[in-house]
N, CA, C and O atoms as CSV, one atom per row, in Angstrom:
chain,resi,resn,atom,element,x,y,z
A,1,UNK,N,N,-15.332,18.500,23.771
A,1,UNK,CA,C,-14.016,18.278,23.168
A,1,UNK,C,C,-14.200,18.011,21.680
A,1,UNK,O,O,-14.814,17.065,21.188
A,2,UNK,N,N,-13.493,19.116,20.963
A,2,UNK,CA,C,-13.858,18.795,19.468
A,2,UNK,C,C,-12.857,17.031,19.155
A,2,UNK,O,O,-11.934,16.509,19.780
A,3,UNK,N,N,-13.509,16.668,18.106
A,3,UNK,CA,C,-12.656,15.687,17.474
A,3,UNK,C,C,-12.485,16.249,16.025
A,3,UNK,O,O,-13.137,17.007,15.307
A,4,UNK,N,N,-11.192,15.466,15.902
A,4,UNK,CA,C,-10.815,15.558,14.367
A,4,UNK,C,C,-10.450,14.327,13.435
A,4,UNK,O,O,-9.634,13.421,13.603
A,5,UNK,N,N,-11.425,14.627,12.282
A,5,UNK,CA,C,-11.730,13.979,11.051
A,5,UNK,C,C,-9.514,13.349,10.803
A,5,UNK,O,O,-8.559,14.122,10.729
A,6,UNK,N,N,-9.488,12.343,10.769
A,6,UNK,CA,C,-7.680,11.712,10.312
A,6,UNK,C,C,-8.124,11.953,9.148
A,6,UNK,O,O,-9.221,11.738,8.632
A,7,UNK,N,N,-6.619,12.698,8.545
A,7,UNK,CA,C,-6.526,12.718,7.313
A,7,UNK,C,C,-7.093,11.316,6.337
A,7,UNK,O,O,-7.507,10.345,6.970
A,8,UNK,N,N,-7.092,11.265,4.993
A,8,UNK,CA,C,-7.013,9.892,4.466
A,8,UNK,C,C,-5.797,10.200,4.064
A,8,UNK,O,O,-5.274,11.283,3.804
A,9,UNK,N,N,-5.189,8.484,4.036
A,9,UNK,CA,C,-3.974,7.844,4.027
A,9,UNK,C,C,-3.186,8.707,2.777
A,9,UNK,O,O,-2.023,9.110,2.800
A,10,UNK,N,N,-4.305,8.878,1.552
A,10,UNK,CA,C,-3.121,8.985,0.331
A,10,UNK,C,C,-2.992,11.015,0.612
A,10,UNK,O,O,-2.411,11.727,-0.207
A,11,UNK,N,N,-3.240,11.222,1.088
A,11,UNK,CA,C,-3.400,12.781,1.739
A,11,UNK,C,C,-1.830,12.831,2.047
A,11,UNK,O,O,-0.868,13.297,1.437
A,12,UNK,N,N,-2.046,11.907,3.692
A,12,UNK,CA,C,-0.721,11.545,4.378
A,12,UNK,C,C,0.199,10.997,3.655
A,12,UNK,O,O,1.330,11.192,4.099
A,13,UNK,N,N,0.145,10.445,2.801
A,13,UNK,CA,C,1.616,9.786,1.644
A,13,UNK,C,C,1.946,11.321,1.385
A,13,UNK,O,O,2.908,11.929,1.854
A,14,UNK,N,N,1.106,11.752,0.673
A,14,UNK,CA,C,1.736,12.765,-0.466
A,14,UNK,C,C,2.109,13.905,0.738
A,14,UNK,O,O,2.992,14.584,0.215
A,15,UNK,N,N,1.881,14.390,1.979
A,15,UNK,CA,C,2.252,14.954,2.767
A,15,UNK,C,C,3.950,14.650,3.485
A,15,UNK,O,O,4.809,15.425,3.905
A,16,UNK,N,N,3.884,13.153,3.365
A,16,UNK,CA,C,5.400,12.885,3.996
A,16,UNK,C,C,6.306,12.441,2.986
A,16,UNK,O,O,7.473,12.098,3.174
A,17,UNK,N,N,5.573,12.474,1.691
A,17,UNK,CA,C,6.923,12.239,0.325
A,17,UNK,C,C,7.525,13.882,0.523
A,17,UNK,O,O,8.718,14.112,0.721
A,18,UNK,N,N,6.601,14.816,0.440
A,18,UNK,CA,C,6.844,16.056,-0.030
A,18,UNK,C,C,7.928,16.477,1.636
A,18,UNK,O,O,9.018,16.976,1.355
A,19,UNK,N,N,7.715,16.333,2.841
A,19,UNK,CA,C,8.153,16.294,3.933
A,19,UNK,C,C,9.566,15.644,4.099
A,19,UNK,O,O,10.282,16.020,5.028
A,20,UNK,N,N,9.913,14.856,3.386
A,20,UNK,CA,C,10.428,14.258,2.739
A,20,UNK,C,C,11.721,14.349,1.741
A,20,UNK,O,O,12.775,13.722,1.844
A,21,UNK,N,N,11.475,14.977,1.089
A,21,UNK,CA,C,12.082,15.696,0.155
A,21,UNK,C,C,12.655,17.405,0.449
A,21,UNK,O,O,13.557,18.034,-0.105
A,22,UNK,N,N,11.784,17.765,1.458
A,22,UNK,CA,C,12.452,18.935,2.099
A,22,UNK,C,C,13.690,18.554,2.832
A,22,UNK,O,O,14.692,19.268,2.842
A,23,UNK,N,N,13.578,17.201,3.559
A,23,UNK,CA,C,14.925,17.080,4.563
A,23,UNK,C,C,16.216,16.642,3.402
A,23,UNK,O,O,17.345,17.132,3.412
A,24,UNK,N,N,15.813,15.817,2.634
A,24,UNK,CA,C,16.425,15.235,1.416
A,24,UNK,C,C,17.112,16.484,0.956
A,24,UNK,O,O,18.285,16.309,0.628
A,25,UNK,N,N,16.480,18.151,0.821
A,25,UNK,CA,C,16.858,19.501,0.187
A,25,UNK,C,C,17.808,20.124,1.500
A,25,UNK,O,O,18.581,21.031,1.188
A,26,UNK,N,N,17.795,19.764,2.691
A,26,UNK,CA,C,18.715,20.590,4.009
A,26,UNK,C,C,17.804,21.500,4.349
A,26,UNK,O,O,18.129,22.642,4.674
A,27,UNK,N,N,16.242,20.976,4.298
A,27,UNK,CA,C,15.436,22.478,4.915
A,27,UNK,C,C,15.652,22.213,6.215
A,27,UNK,O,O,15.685,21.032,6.560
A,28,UNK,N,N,15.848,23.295,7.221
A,28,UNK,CA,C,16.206,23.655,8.235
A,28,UNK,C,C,14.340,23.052,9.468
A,28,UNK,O,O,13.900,22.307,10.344
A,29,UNK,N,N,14.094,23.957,8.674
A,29,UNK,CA,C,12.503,24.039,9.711
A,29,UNK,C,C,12.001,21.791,9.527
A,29,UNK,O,O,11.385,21.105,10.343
A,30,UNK,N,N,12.566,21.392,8.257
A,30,UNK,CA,C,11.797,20.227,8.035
A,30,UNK,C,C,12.271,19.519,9.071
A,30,UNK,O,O,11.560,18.959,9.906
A,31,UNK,N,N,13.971,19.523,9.043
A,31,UNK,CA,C,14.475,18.874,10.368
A,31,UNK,C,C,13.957,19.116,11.678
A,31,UNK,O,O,13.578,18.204,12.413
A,32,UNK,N,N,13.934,20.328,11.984
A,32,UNK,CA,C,13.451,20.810,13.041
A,32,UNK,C,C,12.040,19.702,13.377
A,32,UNK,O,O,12.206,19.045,14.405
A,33,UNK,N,N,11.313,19.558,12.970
A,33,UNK,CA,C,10.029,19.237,12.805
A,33,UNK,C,C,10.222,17.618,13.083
A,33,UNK,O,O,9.697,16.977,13.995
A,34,UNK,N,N,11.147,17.107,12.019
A,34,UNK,CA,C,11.201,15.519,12.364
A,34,UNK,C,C,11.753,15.219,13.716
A,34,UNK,O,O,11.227,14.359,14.424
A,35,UNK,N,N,12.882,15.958,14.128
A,35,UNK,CA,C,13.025,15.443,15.262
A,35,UNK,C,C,12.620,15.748,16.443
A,35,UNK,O,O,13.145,15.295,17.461
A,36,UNK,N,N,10.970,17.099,16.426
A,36,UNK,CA,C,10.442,16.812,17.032
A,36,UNK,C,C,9.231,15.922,17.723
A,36,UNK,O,O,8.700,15.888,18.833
A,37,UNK,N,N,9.074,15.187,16.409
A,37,UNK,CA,C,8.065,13.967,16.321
A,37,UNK,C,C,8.636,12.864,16.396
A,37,UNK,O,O,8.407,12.135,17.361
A,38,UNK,N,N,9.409,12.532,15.514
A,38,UNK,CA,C,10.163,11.046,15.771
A,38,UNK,C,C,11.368,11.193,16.726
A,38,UNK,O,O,11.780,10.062,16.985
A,39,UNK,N,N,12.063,12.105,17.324
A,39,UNK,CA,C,13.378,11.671,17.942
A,39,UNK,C,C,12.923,12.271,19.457
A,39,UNK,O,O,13.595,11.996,20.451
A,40,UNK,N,N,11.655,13.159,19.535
A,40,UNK,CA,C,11.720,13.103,21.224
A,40,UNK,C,C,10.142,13.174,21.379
A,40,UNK,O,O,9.722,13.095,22.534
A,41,UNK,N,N,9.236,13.311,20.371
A,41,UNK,CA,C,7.417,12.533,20.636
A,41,UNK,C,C,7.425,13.608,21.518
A,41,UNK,O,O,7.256,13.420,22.722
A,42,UNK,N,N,7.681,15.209,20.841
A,42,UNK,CA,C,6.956,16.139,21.815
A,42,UNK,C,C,5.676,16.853,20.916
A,42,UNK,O,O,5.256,18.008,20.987
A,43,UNK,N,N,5.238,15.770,20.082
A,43,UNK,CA,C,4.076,16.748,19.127
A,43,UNK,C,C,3.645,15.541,18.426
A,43,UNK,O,O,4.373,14.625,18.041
A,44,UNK,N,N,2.099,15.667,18.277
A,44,UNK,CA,C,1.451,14.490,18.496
A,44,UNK,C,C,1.137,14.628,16.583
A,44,UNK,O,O,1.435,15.559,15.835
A,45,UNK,N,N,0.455,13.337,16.271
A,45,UNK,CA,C,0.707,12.998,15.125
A,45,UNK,C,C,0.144,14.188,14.235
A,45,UNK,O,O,0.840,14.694,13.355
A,46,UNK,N,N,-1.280,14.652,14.534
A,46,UNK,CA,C,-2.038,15.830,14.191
A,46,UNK,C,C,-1.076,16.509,13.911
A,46,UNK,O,O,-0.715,16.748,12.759
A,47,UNK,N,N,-0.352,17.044,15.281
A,47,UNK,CA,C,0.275,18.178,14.812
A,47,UNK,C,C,1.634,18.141,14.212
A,47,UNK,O,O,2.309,19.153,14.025
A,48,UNK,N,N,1.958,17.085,13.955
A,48,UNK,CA,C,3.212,16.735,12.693
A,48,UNK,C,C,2.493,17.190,11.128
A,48,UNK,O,O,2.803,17.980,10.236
A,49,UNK,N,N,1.622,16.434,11.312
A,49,UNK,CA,C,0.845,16.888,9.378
A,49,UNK,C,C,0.042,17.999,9.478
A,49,UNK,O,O,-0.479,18.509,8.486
A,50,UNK,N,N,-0.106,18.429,10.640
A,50,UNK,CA,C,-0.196,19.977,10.668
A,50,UNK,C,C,0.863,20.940,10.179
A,50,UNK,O,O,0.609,21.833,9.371
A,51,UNK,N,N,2.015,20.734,10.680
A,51,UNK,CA,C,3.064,21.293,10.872
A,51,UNK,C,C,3.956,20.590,8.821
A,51,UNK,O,O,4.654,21.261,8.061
A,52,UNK,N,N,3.683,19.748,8.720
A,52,UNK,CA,C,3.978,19.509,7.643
A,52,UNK,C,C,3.227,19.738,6.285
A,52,UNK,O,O,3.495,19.295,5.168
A,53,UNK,N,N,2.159,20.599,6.723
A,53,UNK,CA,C,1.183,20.942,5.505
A,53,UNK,C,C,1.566,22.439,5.218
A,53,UNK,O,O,1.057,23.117,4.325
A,54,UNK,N,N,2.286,22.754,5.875
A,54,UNK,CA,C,1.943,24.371,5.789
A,54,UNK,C,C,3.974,24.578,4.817
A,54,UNK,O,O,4.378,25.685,4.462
């Protein structure tokens, strides 16, 4: 089972200011994304700042 290296913290800041500022703009996909992590925890933290890096 591979493991994976956690981001460092100031990585993750500047990942969820910018994440952030998309929902703040009405991006469609950003919402999409938050409320699949915070409003029903069907995508695990990885793949939130996965999903928020790109």
């Amino acid at each position: 089972m591979a493991s994976t290296i956690p981001l460092p913290t100031d990585v993750r800041s500047k990942l969820m200011r910018n994440f952030l500022k998309r929902i703040v703009d009405n991006d469609r996909r950003a919402k999409q994304i938050f409320r699949l992590y915070f409003d029903r925890k069907e995508i695990s933290e990885e793949q939130f700042y996965k999903a928020i890096s790109n």
